[in-house]
N, C-alpha and C positions, 0 to 999 in steps of 0.2 A: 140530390146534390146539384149544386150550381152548375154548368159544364161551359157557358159562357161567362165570361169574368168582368168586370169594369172595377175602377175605381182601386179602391184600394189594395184586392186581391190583382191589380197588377202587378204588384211588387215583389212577388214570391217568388225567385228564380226555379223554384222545386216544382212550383205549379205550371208557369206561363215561357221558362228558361229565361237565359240572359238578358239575351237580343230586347224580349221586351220588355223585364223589369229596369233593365236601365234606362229605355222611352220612358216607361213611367216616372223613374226618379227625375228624367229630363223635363219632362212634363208640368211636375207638381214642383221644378225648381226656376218656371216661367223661361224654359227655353220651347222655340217654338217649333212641338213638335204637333204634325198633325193627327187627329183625333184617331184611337182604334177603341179594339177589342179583341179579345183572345176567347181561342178556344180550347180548355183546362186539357193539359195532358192526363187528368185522369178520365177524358173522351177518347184517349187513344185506343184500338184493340188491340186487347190481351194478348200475348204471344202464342197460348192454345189456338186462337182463335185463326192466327194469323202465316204460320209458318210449320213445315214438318221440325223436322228433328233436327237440330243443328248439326252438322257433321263434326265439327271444335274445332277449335283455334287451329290446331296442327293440319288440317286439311290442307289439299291443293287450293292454290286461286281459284281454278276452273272450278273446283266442288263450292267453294264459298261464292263464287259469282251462280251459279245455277241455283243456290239455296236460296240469296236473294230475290233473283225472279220468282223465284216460288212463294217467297214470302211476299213482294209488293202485288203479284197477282191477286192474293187470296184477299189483300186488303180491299183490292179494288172491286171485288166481286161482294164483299161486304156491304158495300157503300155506307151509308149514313142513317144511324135509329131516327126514326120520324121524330121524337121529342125533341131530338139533339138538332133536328132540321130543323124545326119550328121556332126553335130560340135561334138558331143562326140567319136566319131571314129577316126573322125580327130585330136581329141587331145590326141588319145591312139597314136595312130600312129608316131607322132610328138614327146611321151614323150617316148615310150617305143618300136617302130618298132611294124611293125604285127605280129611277133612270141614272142615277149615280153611278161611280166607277170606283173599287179600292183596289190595292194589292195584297193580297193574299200569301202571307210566308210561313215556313216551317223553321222550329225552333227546335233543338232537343232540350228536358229540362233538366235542369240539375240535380245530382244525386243528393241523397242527404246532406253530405259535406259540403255543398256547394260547388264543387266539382261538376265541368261541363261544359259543350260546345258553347263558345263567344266567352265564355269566361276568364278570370283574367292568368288560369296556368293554362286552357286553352283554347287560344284567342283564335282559331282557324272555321273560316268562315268557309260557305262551298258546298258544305256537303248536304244539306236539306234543298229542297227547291223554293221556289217565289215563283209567283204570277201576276201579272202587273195588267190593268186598265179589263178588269174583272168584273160585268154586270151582272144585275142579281139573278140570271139566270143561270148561271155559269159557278156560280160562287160555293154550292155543295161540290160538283165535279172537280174546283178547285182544293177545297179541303179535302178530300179523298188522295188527290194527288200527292199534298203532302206529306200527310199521313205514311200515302206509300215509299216517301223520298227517302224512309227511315232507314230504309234498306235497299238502295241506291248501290252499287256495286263498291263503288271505289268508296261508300262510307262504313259497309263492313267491311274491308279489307282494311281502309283506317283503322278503325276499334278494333279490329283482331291483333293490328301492330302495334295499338299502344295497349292491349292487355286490357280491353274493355268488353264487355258481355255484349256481343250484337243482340241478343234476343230482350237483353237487360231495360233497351231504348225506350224512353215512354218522349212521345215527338207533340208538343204544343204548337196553336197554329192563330197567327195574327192577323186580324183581319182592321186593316188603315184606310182613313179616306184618301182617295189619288188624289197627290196635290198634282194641277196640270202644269207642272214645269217645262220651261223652255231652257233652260240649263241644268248643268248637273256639277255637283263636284265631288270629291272626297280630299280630307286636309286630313293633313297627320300633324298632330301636336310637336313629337319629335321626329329626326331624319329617320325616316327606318333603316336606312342603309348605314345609318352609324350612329343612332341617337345621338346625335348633336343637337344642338338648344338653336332650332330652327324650323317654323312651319314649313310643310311642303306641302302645296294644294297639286290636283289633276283637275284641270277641269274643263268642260266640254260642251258642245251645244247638242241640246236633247236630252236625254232622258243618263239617269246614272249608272244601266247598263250597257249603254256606250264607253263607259270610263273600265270596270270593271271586267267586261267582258274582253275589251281590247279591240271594239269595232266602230270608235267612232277617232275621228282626228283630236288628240288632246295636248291643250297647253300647261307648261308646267308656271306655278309662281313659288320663288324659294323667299321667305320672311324671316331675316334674324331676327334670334329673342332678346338679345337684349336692346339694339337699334332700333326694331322697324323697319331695317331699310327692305326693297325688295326689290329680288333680281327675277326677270323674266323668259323663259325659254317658252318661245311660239314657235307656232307651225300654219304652214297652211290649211288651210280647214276643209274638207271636200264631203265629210262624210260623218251622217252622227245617227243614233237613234230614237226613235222617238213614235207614235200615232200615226198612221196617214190616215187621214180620212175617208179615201175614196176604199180602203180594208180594213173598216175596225174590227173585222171579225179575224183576223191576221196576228194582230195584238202589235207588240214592238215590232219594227222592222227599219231596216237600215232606209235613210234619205238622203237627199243632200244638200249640202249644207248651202243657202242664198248665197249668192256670189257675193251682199252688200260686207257679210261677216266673216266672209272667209280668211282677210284677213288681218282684221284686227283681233286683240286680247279678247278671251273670251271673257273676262272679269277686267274691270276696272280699279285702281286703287284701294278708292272706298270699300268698295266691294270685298275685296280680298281683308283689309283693314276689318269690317265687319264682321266674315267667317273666321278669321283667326280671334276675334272678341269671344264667340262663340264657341269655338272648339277648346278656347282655353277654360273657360266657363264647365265646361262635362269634364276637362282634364282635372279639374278642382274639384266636382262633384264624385269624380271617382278615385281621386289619389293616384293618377297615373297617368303614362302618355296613351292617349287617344287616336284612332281610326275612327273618323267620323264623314258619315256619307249625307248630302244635302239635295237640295233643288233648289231652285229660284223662280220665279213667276215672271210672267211677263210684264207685273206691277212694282219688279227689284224686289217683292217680299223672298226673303230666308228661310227655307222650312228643313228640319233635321229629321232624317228618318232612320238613322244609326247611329250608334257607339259602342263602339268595342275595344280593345287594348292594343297597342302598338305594339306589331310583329317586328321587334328589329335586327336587322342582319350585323349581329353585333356573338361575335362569339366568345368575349370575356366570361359569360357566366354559362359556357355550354356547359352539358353533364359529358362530352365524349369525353372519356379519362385517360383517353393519349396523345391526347395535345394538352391539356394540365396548362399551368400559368405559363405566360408568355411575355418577354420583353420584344417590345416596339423599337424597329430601328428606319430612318429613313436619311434620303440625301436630298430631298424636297429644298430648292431654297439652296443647298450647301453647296451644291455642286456649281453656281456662280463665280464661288470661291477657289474648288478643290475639285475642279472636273476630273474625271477618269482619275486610273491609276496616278498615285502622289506618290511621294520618296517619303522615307523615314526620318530623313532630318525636317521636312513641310511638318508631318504629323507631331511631330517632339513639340516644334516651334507652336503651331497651333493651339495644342494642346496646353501648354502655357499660358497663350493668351487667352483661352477660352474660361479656363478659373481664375487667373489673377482680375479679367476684366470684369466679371460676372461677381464677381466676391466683391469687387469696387460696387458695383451698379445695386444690388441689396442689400448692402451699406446702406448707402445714401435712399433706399426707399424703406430706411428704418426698422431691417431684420437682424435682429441682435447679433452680439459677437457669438453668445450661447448655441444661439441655432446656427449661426453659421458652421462653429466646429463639428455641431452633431449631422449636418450636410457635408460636412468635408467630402465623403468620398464620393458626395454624388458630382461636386465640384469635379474631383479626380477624372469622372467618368461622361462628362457630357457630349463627349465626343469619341467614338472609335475607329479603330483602325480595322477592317474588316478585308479583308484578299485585297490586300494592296488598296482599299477604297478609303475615305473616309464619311462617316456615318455619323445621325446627331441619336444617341440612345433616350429615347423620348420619354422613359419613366422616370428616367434623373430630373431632366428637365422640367415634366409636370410639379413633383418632388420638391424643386428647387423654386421655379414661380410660383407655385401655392403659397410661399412665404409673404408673397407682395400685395402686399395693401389693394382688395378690390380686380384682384387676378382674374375671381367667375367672372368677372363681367366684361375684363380682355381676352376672355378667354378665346370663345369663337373668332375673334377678327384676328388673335394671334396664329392657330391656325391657319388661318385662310392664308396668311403671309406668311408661313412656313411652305400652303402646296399642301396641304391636309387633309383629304375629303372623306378617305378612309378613317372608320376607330376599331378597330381590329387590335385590341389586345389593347389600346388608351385604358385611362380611368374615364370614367361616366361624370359629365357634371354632376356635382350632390348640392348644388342650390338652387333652387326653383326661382327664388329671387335674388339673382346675383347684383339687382342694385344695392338690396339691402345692404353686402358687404361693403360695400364702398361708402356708404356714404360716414363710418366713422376715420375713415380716412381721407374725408374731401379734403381741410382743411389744409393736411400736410401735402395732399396733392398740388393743390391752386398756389399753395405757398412755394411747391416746387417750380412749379410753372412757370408764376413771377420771376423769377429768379434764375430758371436756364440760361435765358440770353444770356446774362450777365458771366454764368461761370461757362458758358463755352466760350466765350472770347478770351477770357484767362486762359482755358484749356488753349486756345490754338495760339497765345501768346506766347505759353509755355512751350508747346512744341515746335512754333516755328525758330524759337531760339534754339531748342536742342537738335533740330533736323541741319538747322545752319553751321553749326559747331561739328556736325558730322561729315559735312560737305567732303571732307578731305583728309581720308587715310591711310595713304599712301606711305607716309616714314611713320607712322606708329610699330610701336615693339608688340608682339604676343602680348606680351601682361597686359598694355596700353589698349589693346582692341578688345581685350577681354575686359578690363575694367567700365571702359565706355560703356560696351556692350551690357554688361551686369548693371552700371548705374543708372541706364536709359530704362531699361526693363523694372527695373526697383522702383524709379519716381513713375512709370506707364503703371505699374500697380495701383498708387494709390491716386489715379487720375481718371485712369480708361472707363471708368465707368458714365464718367459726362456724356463719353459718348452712345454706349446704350442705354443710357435717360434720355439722349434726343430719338433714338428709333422710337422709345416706348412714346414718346408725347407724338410722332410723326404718324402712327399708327391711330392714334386716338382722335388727332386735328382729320386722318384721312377718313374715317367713320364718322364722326361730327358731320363733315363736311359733304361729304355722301349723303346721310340720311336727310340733311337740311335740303340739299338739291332733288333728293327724290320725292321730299314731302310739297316741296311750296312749288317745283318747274316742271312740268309736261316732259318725260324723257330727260333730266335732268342728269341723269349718270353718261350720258354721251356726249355732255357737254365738259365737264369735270376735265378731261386731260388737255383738253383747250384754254380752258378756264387756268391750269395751271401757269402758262407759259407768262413769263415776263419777271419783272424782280430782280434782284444782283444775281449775275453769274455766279454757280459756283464753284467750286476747284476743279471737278472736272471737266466741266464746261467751259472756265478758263483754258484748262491744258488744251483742247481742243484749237481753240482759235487763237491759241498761242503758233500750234502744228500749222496753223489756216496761213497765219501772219507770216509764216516762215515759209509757207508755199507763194505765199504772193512776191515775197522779197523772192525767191529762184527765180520766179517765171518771168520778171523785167530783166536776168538776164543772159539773154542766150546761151553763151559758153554754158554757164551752169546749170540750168534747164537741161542741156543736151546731158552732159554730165549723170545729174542727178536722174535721166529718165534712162540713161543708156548704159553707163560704165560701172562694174563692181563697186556696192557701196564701199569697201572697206580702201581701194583704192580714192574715191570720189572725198570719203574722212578724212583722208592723212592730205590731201590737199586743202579742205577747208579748215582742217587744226594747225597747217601750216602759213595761212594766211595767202593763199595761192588767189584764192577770190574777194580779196581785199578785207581790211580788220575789224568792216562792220558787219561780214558775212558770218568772221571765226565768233567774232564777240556775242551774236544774234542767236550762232547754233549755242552757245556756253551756256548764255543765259535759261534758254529753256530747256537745257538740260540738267542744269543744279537746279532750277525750280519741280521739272516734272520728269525726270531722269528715271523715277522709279513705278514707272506707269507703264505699264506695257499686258501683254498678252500672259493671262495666268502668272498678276506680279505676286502674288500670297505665296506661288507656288516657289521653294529656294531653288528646286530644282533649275526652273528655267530662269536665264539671264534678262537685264534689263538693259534699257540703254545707258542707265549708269556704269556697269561693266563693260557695256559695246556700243559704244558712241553711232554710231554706223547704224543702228538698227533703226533709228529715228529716218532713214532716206526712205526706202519702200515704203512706209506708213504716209509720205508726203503726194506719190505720184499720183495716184486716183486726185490729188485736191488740185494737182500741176494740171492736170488733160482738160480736168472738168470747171477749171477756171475758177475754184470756188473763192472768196476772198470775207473776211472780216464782216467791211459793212453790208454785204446782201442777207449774209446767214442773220446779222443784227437785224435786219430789214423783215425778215421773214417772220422771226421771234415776235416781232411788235406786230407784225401786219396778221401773225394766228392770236395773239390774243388780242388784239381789236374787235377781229370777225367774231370770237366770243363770247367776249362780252356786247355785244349789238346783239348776238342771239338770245345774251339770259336777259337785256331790257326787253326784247321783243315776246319773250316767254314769260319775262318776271315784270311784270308792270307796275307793284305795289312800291314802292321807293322805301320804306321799313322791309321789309322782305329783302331787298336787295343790297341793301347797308346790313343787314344780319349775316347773307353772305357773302358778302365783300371782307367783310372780317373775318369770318370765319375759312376764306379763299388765301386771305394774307399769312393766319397761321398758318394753312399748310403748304405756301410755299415758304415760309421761312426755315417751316420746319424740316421742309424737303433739301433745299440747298445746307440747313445743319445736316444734314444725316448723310450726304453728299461729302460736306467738306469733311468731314472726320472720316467717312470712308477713304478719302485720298490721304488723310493722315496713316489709316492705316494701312494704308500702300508705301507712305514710307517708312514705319515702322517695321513692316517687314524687310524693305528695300534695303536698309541701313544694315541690320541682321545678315542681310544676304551678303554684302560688303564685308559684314567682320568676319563671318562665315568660312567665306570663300578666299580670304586671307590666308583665314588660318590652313584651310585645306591646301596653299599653297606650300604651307610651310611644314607639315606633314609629309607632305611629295616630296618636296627637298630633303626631310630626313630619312627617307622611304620608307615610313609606315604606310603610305598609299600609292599606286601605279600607276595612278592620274587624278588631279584633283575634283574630276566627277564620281569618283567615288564616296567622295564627302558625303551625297546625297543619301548614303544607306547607312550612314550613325547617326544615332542620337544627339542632340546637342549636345547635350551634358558630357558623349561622349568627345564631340570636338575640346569642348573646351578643358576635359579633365586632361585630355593628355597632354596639356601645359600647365593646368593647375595639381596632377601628380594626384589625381583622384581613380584614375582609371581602375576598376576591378578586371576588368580582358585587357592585356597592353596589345594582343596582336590584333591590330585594327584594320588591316588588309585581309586577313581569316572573315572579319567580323561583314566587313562591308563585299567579300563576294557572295558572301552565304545571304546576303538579305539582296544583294542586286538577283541571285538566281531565284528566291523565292519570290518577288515583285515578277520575274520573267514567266512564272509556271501563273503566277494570279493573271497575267495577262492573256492570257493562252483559257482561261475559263468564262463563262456567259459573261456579261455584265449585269447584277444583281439588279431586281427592279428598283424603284425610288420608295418603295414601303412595305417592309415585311417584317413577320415576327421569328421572334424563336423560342425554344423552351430554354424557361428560366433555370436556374440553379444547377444550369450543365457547364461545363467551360468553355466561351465562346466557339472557340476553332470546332468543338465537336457537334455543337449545338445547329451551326451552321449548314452542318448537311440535313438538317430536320428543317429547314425553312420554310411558311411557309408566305407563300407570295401571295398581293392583293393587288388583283386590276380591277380598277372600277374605271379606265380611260375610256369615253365614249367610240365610237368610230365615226366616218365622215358620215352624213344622213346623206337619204336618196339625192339629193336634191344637187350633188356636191359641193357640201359646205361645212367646213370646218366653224367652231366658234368659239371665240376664246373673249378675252378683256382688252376690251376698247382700250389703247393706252395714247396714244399720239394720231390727231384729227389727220382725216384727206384719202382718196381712193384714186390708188395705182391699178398696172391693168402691166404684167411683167412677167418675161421667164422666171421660175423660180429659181435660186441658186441654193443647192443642201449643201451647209459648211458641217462639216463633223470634226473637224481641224482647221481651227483658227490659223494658221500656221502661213494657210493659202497668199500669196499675190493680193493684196487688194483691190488693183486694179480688173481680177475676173470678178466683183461682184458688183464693179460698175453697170446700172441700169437694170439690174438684176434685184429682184425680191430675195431678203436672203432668210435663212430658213435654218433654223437651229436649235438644240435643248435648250440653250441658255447661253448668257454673254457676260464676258466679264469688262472690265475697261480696259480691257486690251485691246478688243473687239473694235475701237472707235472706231479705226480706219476704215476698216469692212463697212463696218456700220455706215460711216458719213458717204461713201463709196455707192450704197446701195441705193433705191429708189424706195422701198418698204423693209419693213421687220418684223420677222413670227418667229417665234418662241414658243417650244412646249412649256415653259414652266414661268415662275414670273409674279409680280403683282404690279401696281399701280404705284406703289413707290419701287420696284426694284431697279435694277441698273438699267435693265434692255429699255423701261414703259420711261424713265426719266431721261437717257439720254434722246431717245423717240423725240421727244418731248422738246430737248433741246435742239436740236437738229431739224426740227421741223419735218420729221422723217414717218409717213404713214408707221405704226406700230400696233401688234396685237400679239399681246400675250398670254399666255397659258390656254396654251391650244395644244389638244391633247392628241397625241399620235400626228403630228405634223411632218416627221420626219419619215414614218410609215405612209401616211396617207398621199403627200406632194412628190413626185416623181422629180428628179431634176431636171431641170427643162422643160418642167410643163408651163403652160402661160397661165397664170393666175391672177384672179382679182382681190386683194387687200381694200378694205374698207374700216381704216384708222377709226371711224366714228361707230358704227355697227358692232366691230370686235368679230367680224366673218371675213375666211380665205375663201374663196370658191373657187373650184379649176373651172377653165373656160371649154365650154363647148366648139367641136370642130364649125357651127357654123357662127358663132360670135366669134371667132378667129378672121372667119371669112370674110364676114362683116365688116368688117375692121380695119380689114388690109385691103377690102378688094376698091 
């Protein structure tokens, strides 16, 4: 019998196991694996041969770990049949000359069923050993070794836990020529951490038990599948493994790393570009996602010395049978909107707009009326109410986008802009090539495209008539506020969708636009939120230097300057609504209050007021822009003078003049697309804002009948229910019963944790019950040694500031003057703060969300989705922001010293 293998009898998993029939398949499908040979598991000895009496599975640990030694002893004392040496020598000889080097690994093989270690039901690597830079003198003592790894402590107690015969084991062993690599990596086809449609490479200098073993310094590179683009996580490099020469008889041993590399990328674009070519290559060869371990030569040659199946930490398809199917809930992304605890009339209202807008919006991307009815209830349900929170329930929503033309392949970037890293209880991509979906819907696509511009200016034609028609409802009747009310919401039905067809194209110009910059600029992605500034203001950025404009008319005049920085606004109001400081002061504040009246801190929320109900509220919001002098034309000055400095960086990075006209265009869509998705989010601040107006009408006139004890009780009905008890709908008439019983249940949800931002529950229980079975997913980094936070670059420049932790917006503007401020997330309420501050970190966030855009406009260092920011930064500590990098770092006591001394 054969007992050394080549050639075709590598293929046998039964004979040679996993690990090397898939080399072989890799092999003979011209991926470049380097040359071996196997030594046949039926050279392994016989279990008589090898071990006493098994004591059985039911043993103690202590008896199954003493049986093992007993059994890899006896192996050892066996050593190797002279024939069986003679062909293994000669097959060193043959593959690698006699001064040659190979590695030397253990495989078990697979049972008849194909069943077995590396396999693809069990893919767990670990438990046989390898020996690496192996001379032929050494290379029988190696094969013996492995033989004896058979029975390895922790790999019989494995097999005893999955119900596997330790004595049953027949252990094959690989014998490869050492490629001398100077790098190492392993890439995973999908996330293990959530199979998402995304490579993630390890990869490090020296040898690839540096990577695996967790001993050498390793850089991460993450690759979307459907873009290309690729995001970079480095580290300092000080320590890797690999050969020293002045101990080869030592074998691997830890070095360190030339100071030339420590610390640049351990792979280059190309490079990474290349291994993910490759590891998609054995993902297709095997029908699956892939763990695949490499090297690199110090000639940039590729060489693959594994493939095995992706372990991923994904528990949709576990077998434990008491967690059972699970519904995804998260506030990733929502909480911008509907921070903390929200009142019952926010969630009524919300909940409205979330299916009437979203019913518009897969309309118009051509998902029939048919499937919309048979979606009805996920419509009902895309948003919940959870302990006073609200929550986006993320199976409706997959459910629901699935319908849209070419979804797999927004898929991952939609994510990313919800705050998604986790897939714990998600559906699994099911298309390997999600262009292919798309491309029978280009046509309707690019025909949409065409054609946005056109219908969001009609959309905000339409609206800014109907927002101006609402300006003033003061002598309206019940029916009158109720009719408006009901009309506005009727025609926002069959419109509001314009405006999530501009997020969905804003998202897709900001991936375009990304991938173009990371493929053709050096560092191209730290240039991008620079790159964005310039272009028409947009509504929010108007409001802004509207508030600017109105700070510079106080500060020419003294009386009012004192006034507005010193005396009660509501006293400082009723003097300028009475013309006290002359009619171009009363006429100034009017104007920018029936324009952006409905802007303010948590304006989605009904609960809280705006300055269209409290004129007055607009003063405090002014004083940080009164101290700090800010005016008009500098902030315009600053805007033009960041994106000059910009673009001088992408000619000096991007020298091709077709390259740079590619993006230039591609730069213009997404700022246009950016200030649309801006402008309709301030639409949708007045569409709430107007709402909140008829609203809180009516709750006036409820009090006056005493079905309520004060108009803030409003806040704990339903709309429906406001408005039934004038329309004579109500099924409860006692509405004062109704709204303390849900203010005291909002009081007991506040008094409990704050729910993480992504968890699941079990399905088919009723919410409220389901809820105590939760189960939570932290995957938030912590600060590294180094004290460094790292989140997304979003607005250029690097401050050096106390930090300020705002947990309530609520604060003084003027304490986060000069201050880094530091928060979950910001709504456009937040400006003040915001323009007030000198930087801005965010735990949560993208590149188009509110905090990285207004950054942006304000010229304001910004980085977001930094995770545990509010954990990790002390208040008051001094902190470095690095707007381009996308790093907070706290400062050390002697860079403080430094500094100041």
């Amino acid at each position: 019998m054969e007992l050394v293998l080549n050639g075709a009898a590598l293929g046998d998993p039964a004979t040679v196991g996993h690990k090397f029939a898939r080399q072989h398949v890799m092999s003979r499908a011209g991926l470049p694996v380097p040359g071996f040979f196997c030594v046949s598991a039926a050279a392994f000895p016989a279990p008589e041969q090898t071990a006493a009496a098994f004591p059985g599975a039911g043993a103690a640990p202590e008896e199954l770990v003493d049986w093992a030694a007993a059994a890899r002893e006896r192996i050892r004392v066996g050593g190797v049949p002279p024939e069986l040496a003679e062909q293994l020598i000669s097959g060193f000889d043959e593959l690698a000359g006699s001064d040659g080097l190979v590695a030397v690994r253990a495989c078990v093989a697979a049972a008849a069923d194909g069943t077995g270690e590396d396999g693809a039901g069990d893919p767990f690597a670990g438990l046989s050993d390898s020996f690496l830079y192996v001379g032929r003198d050494a290379v029988l003592a190696r094969l013996v070794d492995c033989w004896a790894s058979a029975y390895n402590p922790e790999a019989v107690l494995y097999r005893v836990r999955r119900g596997v015969d330790p004595t049953a084991v027949r252990v094959a062993v690989g014998v490869q020529r050492m490629v001398p690599g100077v790098r190492s990596f392993v890439v995973f086809t999908r996330d293990p951490r959530s199979g998402a449609d995304r490579r993630v490479i390890a990869a490090a200098h020296g040898i690839g038990e540096g990577i695996v073993q967790e001993k050498a310094d390793i850089d991460h590179f993450f690759v979307d599948g459907p873009t290309g683009a690729i995001e970079l996580d480095t580290v300092h490099k000080s320590v890797m493994v690999g050969l020293d020469p002045a101990r080869l008889g030592d074998g691997p041993v830890t070095l360190a790393v030339p100071a030339e590399l420590a610390d640049a990328p351990v792979l280059t674009d190309p490079e990474v570009n290349r291994i993910c070519a490759l590891a998609t290559e054995a993902e297709e060869l095997f029908g699956g996602p892939q763990d695949v371990e490499g090297v690199i030569t110090a000639d940039g040659g590729i060489h693959l010395v594994q493939s095995r199946p992706v372990v991923v930490a994904d528990t949709q398809d576990s077998d434990i049978p008491e967690r059972g199917a699970q519904t995804p809930w998260t506030n990733h992304n929502l909480t911008e909107s509907f921070p903390g605890l929200t009142s019952t009339l926010t969630y009524s209202q919300a909940r409205v707009f979330y299916r009437m807008g979203f019913t518009d919006f897969y309309r118009r991307f051509g998902v029939s009326g048919r499937s919309l009815r048979r979606n009805q209830y996920h419509l009902s349900r895309m948003i919940g109410y959870l302990d006073g929170r609200v929550f986006y329930r993320l199976d409706a929503w997959y459910a629901l986008h699935g319908q849209v033309p070419g979804f797999a392949l927004m898929q991952p970037l939609w994510e990313r802009s919800l705050g998604l890293t986790e897939r714990t209880g998600l559906p699994r991509p099911v298309h390997r090539r999600p262009w292919a979906t798309v491309v029978p819907a280009l046509p309707r696509l690019v025909w949409m495209y065409a054609r946005q511009p056109g219908k969001l200016r009609r959309f905000l034609r339409w609206w800014d008539a109907l927002a101006a028609d609402s300006a003033a409802l003061e002598h309206c009747s019940a029916d009158e506020l109720i009719a408006r009310y009901r009309h506005m919401w009727a025609e926002a039905e069959q419109r509001w969708g314009v405006t999530m067809v501009t997020t969905y194209f804003a998202l897709v110009a900001l991936a375009s636009t990304n991938a173009l910059l990371n493929r053709w600029v050096p560092n191209g992605a730290s240039l991008l939120p620079r790159l964005l500034a310039g272009g028409k203001p947009n509504r929010t950025l108007a409001s802004v230097r509207s508030a600017v404009a109105l700070a510079e008319l106080v500060s020419v005049r003294p009386e009012l300057r004192e006034a507005v920085l010193e005396r009660p606004e509501r006293e400082v109001w009723a003097d300028i609504a009475a013309g006290r400081y002359g009619p171009d002061i009363a006429a100034a504040f009017g104007r920018h209050l029936a324009t952006y009246g409905d802007r303010a801190l948590h304006d989605l929320k009904l609960e809280a007021l705006t300055p269209r109900q409290q004129p007055w509220m607009i003063l405090p919001t002014l004083r940080p822009f009164i101290t700090q002098g800010l005016t008009v034309e500098a902030n315009l000055a600053d805007e033009a003078r960041t994106g000059a400095e910009a673009r001088k960086a992408l000619r000096e990075a991007c020298p091709n003049l077709l390259l740079r006209a590619a993006l230039g265009a591609a730069l213009a869509s997404l700022r246009r697309s950016v200030k649309a998705r801006e402008d309709t989010r301030f639409c949708r601040s007045q569409l709430y804002g107007i709402s909140r107006d008829v609203l809180w009408r009516l709750g006036d006139r409820l009090v006056a009948a005493g079905m309520l004890d004060t108009a803030a009780d409003l806040v704990h009905l339903h709309v429906e229910e406001v408005l039934g008890a004038f329309d004579g709908t109500l099924t409860e008439t006692d509405l004062r019963a109704v709204a303390l019983r849900r203010k005291a249940e909002l009081a007991r949800s506040a008094e409990k944790a704050e729910p993480p931002a992504y968890f699941t529950i079990p399905a088919d229980v009723p919410v409220p019950i389901a809820l105590t079975s939760r189960q939570d997913v932290d995957h938030t980094a912590k600060m590294s040694e180094d004290g460094v936070l790292r989140g997304l670059a979003s607005s250029s420049g690097r401050v050096r500031a106390r930090a300020k932790i705002v947990r309530d917006a609520s604060i003084p503007p003027q304490s986060c003057t000069d201050r880094i401020l530091v928060a979950k997330e910001t709504d456009p309420g937040w400006l003040a703060l915001m323009m007030a501050a000198k930087g801005i970190v965010v735990e949560r966030g993208s590149l188009i969300s509110h905090t990285a855009i207004s950054g942006r406009l304000l010229g304001i260092p910004t980085v977001v989705a930094v995770p545990r920011a509010l954990t990790e930064i002390p208040d008051g500590a001094w902190v470095e922001l690095d707007g381009d990098a996308g790093t907070v770092r706290l400062l050390s006591e002697a860079e403080l010293e430094a500094a100041t001394g």
